[in-house]
C-alpha positions as CSV (number, residue, x, y, z in Angstrom):
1,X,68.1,69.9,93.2
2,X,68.4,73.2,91.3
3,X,66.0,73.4,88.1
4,X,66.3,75.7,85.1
5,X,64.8,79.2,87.4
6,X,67.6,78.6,90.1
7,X,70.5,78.7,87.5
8,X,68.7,81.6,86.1
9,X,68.8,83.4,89.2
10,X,72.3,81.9,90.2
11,X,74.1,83.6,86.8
12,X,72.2,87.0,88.1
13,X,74.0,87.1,91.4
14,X,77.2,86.2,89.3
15,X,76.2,89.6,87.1
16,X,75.8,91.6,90.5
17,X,79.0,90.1,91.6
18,X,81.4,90.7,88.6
19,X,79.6,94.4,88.4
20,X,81.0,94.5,92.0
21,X,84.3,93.8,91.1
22,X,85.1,95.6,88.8
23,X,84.8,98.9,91.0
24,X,88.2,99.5,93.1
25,X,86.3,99.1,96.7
26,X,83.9,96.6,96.2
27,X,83.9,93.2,96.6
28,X,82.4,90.7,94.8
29,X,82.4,88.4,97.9
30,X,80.3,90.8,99.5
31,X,77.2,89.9,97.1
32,X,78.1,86.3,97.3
33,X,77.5,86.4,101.0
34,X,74.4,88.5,101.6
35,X,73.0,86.4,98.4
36,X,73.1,82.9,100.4
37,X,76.1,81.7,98.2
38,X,79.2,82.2,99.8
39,X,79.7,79.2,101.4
40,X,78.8,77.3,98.9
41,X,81.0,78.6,96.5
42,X,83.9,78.3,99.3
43,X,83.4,74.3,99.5
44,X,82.4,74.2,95.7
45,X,86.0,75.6,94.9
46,X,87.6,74.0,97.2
47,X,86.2,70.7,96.0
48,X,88.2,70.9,92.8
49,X,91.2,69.3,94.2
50,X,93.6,65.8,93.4
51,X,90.1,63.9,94.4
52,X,88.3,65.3,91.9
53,X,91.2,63.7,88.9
54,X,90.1,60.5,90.9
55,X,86.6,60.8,90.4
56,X,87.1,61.7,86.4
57,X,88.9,58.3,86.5
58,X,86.8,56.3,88.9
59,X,83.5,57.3,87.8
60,X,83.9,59.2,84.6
61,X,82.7,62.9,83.7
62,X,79.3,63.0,84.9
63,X,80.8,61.8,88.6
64,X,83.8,64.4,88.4
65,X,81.3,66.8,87.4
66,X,79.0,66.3,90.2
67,X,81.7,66.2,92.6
68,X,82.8,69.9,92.0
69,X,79.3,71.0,91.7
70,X,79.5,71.6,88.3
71,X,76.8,73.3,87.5
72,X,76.9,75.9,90.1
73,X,80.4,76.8,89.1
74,X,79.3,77.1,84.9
75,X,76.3,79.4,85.8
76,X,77.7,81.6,88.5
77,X,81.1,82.1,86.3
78,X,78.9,82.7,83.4
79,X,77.4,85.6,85.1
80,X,80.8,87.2,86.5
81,X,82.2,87.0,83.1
82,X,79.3,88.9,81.2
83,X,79.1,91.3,83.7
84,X,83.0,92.5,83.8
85,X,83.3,92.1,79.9
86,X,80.2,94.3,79.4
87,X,80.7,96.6,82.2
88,X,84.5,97.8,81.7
89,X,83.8,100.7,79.9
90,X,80.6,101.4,81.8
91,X,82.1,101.6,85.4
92,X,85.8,103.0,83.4
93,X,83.3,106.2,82.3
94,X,81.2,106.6,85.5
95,X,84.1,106.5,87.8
96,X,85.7,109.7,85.3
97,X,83.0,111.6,85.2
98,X,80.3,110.2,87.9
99,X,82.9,109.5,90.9
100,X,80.9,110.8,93.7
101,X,77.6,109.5,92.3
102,X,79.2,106.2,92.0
103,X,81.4,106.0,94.7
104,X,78.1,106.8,96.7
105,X,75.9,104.3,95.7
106,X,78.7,101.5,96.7
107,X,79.2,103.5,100.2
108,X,75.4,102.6,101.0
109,X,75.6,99.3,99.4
110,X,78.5,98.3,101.7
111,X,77.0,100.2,105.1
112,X,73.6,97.9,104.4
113,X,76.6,94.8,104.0
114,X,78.1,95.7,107.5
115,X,74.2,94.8,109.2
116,X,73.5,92.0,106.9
117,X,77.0,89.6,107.9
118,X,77.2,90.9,110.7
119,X,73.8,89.8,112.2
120,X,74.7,86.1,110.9
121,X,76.5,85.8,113.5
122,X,74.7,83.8,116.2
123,X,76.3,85.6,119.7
124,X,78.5,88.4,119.6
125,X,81.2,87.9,122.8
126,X,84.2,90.0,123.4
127,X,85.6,87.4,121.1
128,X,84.0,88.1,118.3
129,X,84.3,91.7,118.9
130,X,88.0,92.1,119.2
131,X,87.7,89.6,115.8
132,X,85.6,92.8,114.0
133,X,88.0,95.2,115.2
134,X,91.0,93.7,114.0
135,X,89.1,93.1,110.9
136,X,88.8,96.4,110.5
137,X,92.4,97.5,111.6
138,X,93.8,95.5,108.7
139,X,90.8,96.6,105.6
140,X,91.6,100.1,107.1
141,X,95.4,100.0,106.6
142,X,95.5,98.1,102.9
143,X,93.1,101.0,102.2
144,X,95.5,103.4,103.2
145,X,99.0,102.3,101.6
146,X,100.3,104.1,98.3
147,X,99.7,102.6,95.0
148,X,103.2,100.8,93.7
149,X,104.4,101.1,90.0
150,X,104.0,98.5,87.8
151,X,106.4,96.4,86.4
152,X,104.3,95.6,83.6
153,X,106.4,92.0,83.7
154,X,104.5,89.2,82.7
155,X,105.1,87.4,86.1
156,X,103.4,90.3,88.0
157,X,100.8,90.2,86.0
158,X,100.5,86.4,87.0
159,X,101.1,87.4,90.7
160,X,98.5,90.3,90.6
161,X,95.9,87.9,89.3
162,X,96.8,85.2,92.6
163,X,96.5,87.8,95.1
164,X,93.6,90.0,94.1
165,X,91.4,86.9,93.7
166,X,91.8,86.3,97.2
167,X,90.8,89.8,98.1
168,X,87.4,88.9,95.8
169,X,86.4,86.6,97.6
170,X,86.8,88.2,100.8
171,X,83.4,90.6,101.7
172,X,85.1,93.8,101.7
173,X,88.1,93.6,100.4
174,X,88.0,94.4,96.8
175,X,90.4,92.6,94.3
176,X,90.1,95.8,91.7
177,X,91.3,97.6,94.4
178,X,94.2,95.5,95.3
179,X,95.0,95.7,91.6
180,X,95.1,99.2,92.4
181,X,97.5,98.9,94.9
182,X,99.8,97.0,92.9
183,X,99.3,99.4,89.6
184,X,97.9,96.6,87.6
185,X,94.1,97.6,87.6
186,X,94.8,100.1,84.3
187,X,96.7,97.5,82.7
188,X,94.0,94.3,83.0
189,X,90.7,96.1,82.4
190,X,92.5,97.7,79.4
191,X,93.3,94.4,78.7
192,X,89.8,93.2,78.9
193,X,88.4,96.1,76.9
194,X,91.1,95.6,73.9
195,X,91.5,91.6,74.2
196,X,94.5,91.5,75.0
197,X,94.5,87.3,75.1
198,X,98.0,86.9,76.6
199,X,97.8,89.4,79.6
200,X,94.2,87.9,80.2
201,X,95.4,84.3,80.0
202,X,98.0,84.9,82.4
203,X,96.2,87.0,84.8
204,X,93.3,84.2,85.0
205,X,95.9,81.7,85.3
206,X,97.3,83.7,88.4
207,X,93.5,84.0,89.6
208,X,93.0,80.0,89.8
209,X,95.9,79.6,91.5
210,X,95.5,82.1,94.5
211,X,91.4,80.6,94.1
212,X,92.3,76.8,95.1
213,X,94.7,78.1,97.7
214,X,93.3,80.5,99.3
215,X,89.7,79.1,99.5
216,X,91.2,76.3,101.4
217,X,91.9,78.4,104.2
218,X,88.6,80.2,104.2
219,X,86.8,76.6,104.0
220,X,88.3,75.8,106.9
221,X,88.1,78.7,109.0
222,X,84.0,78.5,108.2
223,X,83.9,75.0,109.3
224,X,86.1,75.5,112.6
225,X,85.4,79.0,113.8
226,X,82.3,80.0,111.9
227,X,80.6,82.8,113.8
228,X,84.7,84.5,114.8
229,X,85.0,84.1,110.6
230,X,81.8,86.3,109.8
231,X,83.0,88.4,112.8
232,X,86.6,89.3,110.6
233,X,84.6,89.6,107.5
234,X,82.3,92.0,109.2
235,X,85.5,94.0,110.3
236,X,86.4,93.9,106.6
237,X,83.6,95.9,105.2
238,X,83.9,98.4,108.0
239,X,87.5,99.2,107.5
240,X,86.8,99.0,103.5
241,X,84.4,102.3,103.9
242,X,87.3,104.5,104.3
243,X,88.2,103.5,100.7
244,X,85.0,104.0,99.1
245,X,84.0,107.4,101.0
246,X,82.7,109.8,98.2
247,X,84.7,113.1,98.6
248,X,88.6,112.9,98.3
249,X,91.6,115.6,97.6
250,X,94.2,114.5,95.2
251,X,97.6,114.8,97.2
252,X,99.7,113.2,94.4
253,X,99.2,112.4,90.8
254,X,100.9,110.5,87.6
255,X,101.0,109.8,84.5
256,X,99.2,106.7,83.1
257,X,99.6,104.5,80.1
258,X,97.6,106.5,78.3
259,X,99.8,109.7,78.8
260,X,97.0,111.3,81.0
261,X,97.3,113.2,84.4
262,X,95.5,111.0,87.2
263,X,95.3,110.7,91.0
264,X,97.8,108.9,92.8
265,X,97.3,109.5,96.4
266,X,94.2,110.7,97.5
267,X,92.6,111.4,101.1
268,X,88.9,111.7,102.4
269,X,87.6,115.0,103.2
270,X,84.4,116.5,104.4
271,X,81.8,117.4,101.4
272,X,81.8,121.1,102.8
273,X,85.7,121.0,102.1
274,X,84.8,119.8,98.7
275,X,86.5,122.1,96.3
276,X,84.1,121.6,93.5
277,X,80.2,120.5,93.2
278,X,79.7,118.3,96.4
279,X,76.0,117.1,95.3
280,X,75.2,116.4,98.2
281,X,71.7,115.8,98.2
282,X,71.8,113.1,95.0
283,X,75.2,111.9,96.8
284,X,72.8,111.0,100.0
285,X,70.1,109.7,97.4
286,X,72.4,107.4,95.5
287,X,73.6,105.6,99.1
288,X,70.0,105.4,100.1
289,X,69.4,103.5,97.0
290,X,72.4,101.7,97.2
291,X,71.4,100.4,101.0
292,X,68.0,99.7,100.2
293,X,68.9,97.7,97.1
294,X,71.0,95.7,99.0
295,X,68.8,94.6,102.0
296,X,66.0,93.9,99.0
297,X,68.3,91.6,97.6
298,X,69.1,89.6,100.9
299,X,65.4,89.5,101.3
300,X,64.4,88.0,98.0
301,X,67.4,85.6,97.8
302,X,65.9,84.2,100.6
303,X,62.6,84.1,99.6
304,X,63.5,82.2,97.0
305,X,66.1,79.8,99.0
């Protein structure tokens, strides 16, 4: 039975989750996992199904509420909204002017990730290991396909919102990035920033949807092959590190909404190829930091568990 402190500490993890989001790269499900949560917020979404309308008419509110953990979901949500409403602009400025800095910090965050899952899982077999590897194979090659133009249609706006929720909830796979992909990351957060209500309505709307679909799968996957799941999702974060390495040449660019110039297609180089500033040594500082913030955070969620 949570008291007043855990739900404290739950909305927290929904701040450090929804900052993680935001970021094209990083993945929200990520924190949700080395917190202690993930699982629970699998079968807690997945709980909010046809048997939860029987419960509201069976037993009433206070038995529907229990039955989709109610509480859990109010205080975690609570968090993830706070913290990408009050971080847009934050993570929109750092990643313009502070990319390497930033894109640093995240590449330690995620390397500290790929030890924490993966040592969950109890024996590692050439099962499991061909399981991380293709894991990998596929994070790798979404990081790796071009961007598409938007068709700035209401219904894509709908289906961006379904799919990139899935990748949210999946450590290492980042739904900003997917948004990315499908050149509708610009449009929602400017959305967000300028409440815009109908593009935000539909994109949530779109978000639910893929949500209580998709977490069905993952539910099951956890209670069937548990250990060959967090083998996958290991694979996930490794592949995802190409995305987030620091130093990139712009190939292509294009025109945003805006009217400005901005990359399109990028590639990872070495930071001695860097044609400008590498910063190098706060680069290797912010991915320390990064790392170590992450394995303190494992540590005290379960100190407090």
């Amino acid at each position: 039975m949570r008291n007043l402190k855990d739900y404290i500490l739950l909305s927290l993890k929904g701040l450090a989750m929804g900052a993680a989001d935001v970021v094209p790269g990083v993945s929200g499900g990520t924190i949700a996992f080395i917190t202690g949560i993930y699982e629970e917020l699998l079968e807690t979404i997945n709980s909010v199904n046809l048997s939860a309308l029987k419960k509201l008419k069976t037993e009433g509110l206070k038995g529907f509420w229990k039955h989709i953990n109610g509480n859990f979901l109010v205080a975690l949500f609570l968090g993830i909204g706070i913290s990408i409403v009050s971080l847009a602009k934050l993570i929109t400025y750092l990643l313009e002017h502070h990319s390497i800095l930033l894109w640093s910090f995240f590449f330690g965050l995620i390397l500290s990730s790929v030890y924490l899952v993966g040592k969950t899982v109890k024996k590692w077999n050439v099962g499991k290991i061909i399981g991380l590897l293709i894991g990998a194979a596929i994070a790798f090659y979404i990081t790796i396909l071009p961007p598409m133009e938007n068709p700035n249609a209401l219904w894509f706006v709908f289906l961006s919102g379904a799919i990139a929720i899935c990748a949210m909830i999946l450590p290492g796979i980042s739904g900003s990035f997917i948004l990315l992909l499908l050149g509708s990351y610009e449009m929602v957060l400017g959305a967000i920033k300028d409440v815009k209500l109908t593009i935000i309505a539909v994109f949530a709307v779109g978000c639910v949807t893929g949500l209580l679909s998709f977490s069905k799968l993952l539910n099951w996957m956890f209670k069937k092959y548990h250990d060959l799941t967090i083998a996958i999702l290991t694979g996930f974060l490794v592949g995802s590190l190409n995305k987030i390495w620091p130093w990139k040449e712009t190939i292509s660019t294009r025109i945003n909404s805006h009217g400005e110039t901005v990359p399109f297609i990028q590639e990872n180089i070495s930071p001695f190829n860097y044609a400008e500033e590498n910063q190098l040594v706060f680069a290797i500082l912010m991915a320390v930091i990064g790392l170590v913030l992450i394995i303190g955070l494992e540590k005290f969620a379960k100190k407090e568990a």
